[in-house]
MARVOMI-88640 format. One record per residue: z, y negated, x negated of N, C-alpha, C in turn. Coordinates in steps of 0.05 Angstrom, whole numbers. Last residue first. Layout:
// residues N
> npz, npy, npx, capz, capy, capx, cpz, cpy, cpx
> Z, Y, X, Z, Y, X, Z, Y, X
...
***
This chain:
// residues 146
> npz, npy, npx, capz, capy, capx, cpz, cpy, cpx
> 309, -21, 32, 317, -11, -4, 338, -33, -17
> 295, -46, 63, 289, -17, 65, 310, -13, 45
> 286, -109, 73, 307, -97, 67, 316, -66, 73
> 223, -121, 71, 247, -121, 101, 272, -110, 99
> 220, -133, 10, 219, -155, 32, 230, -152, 64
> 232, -75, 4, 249, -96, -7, 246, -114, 11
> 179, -48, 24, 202, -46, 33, 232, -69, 27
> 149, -80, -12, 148, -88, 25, 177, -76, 32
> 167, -44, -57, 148, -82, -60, 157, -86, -32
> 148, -7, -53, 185, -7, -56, 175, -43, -51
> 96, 4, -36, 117, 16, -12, 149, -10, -21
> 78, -13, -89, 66, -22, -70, 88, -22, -36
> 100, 33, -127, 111, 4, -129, 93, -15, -95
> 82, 72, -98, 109, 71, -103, 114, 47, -106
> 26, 68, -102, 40, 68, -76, 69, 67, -77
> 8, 75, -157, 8, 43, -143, 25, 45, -110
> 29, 124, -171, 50, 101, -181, 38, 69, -161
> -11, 148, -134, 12, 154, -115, 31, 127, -139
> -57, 127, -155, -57, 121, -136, -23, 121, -120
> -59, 156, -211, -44, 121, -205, -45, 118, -177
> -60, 213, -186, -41, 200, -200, -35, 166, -191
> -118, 205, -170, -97, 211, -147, -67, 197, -152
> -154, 138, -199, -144, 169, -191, -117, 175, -171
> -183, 85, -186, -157, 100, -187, -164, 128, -181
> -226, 37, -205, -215, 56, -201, -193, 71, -200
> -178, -29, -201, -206, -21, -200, -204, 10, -194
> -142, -67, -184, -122, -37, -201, -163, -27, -210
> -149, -98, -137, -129, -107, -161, -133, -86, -185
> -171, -59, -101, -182, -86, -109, -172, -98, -125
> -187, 6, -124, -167, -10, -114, -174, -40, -108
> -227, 58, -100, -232, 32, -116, -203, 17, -103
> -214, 135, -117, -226, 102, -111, -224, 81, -115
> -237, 188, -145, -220, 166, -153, -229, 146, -132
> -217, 257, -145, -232, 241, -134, -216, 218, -143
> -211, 312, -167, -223, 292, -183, -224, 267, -179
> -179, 337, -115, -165, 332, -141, -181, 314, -160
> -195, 341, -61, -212, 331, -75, -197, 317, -96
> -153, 373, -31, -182, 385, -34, -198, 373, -51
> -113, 341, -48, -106, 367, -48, -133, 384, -40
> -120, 296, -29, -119, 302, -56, -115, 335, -68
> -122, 304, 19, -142, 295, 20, -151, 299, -15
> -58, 309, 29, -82, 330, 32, -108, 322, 20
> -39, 258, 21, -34, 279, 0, -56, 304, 11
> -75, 227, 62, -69, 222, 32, -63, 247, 9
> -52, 252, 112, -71, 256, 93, -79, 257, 68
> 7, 236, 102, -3, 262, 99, -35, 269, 97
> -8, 178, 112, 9, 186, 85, -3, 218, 85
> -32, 176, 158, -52, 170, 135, -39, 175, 114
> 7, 186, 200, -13, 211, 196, -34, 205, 168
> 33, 152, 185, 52, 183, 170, 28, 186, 182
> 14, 105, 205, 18, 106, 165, 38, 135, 169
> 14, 124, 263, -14, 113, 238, -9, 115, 218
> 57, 106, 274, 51, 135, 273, 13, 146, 255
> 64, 65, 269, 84, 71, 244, 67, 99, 247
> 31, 32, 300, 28, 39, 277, 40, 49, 256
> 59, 49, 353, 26, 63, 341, 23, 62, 317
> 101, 29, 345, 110, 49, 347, 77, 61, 344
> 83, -30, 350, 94, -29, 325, 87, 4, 325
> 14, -20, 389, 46, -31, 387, 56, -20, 361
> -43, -24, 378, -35, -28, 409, 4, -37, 408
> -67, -40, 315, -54, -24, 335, -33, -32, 366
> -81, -74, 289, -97, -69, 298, -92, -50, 319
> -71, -159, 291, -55, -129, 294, -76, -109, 293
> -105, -199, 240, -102, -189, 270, -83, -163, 261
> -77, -215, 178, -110, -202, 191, -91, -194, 228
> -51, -276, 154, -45, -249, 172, -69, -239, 186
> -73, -305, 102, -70, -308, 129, -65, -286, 138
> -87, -295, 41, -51, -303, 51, -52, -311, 90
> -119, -234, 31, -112, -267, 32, -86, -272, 47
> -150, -184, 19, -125, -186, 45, -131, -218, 49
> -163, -181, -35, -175, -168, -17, -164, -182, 14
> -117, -211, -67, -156, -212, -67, -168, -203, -49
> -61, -208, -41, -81, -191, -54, -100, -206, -45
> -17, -257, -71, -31, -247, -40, -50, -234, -60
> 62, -260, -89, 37, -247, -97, 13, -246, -71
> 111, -259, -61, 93, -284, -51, 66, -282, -68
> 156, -225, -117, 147, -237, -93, 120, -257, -91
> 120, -180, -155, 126, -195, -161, 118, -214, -123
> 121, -116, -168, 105, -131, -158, 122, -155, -148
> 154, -99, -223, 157, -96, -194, 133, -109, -182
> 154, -48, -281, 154, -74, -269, 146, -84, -243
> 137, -2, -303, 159, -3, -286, 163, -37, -270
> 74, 8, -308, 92, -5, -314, 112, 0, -297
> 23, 19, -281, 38, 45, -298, 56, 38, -306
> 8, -38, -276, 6, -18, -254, 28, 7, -267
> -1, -62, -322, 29, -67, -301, 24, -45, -285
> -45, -36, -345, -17, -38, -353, 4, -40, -338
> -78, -57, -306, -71, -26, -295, -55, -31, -321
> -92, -115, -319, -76, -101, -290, -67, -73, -292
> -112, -102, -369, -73, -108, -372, -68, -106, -349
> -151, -76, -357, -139, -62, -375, -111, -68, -377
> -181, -122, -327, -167, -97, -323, -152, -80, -338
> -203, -165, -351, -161, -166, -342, -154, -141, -327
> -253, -154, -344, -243, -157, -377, -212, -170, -377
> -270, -159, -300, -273, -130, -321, -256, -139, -346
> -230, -186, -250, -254, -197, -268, -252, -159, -286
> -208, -164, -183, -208, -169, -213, -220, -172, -241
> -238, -144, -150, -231, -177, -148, -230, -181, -170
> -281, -92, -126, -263, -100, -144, -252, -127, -149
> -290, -87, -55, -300, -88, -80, -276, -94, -100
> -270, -21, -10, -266, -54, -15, -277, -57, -46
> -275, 18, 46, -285, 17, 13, -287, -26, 17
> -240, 71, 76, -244, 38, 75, -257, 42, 46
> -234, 128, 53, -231, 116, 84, -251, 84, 91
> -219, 143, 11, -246, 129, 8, -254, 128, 46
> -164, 141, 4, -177, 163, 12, -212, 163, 14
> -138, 89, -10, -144, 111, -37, -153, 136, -30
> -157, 62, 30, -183, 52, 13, -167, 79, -7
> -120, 85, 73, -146, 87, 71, -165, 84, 52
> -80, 65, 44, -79, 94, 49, -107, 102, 50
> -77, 12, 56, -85, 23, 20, -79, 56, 26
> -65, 10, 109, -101, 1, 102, -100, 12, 71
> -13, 27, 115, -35, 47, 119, -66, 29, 110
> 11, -28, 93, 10, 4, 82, -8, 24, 87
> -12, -59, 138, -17, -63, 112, -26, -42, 89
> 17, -34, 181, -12, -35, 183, -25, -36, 155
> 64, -47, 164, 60, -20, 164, 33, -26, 169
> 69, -110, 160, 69, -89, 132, 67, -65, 141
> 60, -123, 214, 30, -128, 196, 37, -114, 176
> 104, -100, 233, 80, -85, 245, 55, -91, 229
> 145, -137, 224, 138, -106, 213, 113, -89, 214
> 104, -191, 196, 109, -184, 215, 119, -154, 211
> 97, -233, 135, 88, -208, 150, 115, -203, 167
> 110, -273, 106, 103, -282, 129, 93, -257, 148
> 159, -283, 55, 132, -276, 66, 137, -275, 100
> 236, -241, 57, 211, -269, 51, 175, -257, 64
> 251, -214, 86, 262, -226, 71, 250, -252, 55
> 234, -209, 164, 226, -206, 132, 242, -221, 107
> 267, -178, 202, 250, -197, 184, 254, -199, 170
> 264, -127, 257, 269, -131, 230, 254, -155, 222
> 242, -113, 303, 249, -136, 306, 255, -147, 277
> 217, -53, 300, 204, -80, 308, 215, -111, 306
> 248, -30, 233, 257, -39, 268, 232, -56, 275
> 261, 19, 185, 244, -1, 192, 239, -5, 231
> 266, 71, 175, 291, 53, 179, 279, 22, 193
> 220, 105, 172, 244, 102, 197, 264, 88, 193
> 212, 85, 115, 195, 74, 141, 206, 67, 165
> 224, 122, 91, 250, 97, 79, 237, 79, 104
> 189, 152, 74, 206, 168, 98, 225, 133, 96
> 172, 148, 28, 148, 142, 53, 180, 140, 84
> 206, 159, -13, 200, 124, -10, 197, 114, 22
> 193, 218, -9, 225, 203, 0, 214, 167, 2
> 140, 215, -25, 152, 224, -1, 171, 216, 9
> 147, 196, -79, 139, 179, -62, 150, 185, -38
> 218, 204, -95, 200, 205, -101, 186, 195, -85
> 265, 162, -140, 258, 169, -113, 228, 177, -113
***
């Protein structure tokens, strides 16, 4: 599946839907999704978590077929739910398709550009779209997208 097709796997996604596990809300995993839209557009800028010397095997799994692994909390985020930031579920779905299509535009003028993941350290366009694949199929699983 490619990302595009992954992105679109969204409209299946209900305000009322729960979660298969974890504690996100639909509306906190689409908010979620769009905040790593922003840090791979250099929208948001977050520091690195990951020590320098376990990067090399983080971005192994990253390029790995291997899943992100349930009840995992990002370094950046933590295991408490950050506030809503959008007014209702239906704002923020419309939030992660205008930050998905940026995303691909944004790469589409600035092909060199890399930013900072908090797990993954720099990324290019490339790992950016494999960390969004496993990142998307990761949440989608948990509300039963996929």
């Amino acid at each position: 599946m490619t990302l595009p097709e992954l992105a679109q796997r969204i409209d299946l996604l209900r305000e009322d839907t729960q979660p298969q596990w974890g504690k996100m809300t639909p509306q906190h995993m689409v908010e979620h999704l769009t905040a790593t839209l922003l840090l791979a557009t250099g929208k948001v800028t977050v520091k690195v978590y990951t020590p320098q010397n376990q990067l090399a095997q983080m971005r192994a799994f990253l390029m790995s077929d291997r899943p992100i692994p349930r009840g995992v909390v990002s370094p950046a985020v933590g295991s408490d739910l950050p506030p809503l930031k959008n007014e209702s579920f239906g704002a923020a779905i419309e939030e992660f398709r205008s930050c998905f299509e940026a995303f691909h535009s944004y790469y589409e003028v600035n092909p060199e550009a890399v930013h900072i993941n908090p797990a993954f350290g720099e990324l290019t366009y490339a790992e950016w779209q494999q960390f969004m694949k496993k990142h998307f199929t990761h949440h989608f699983e948990q509300f039963g997208l996929l």
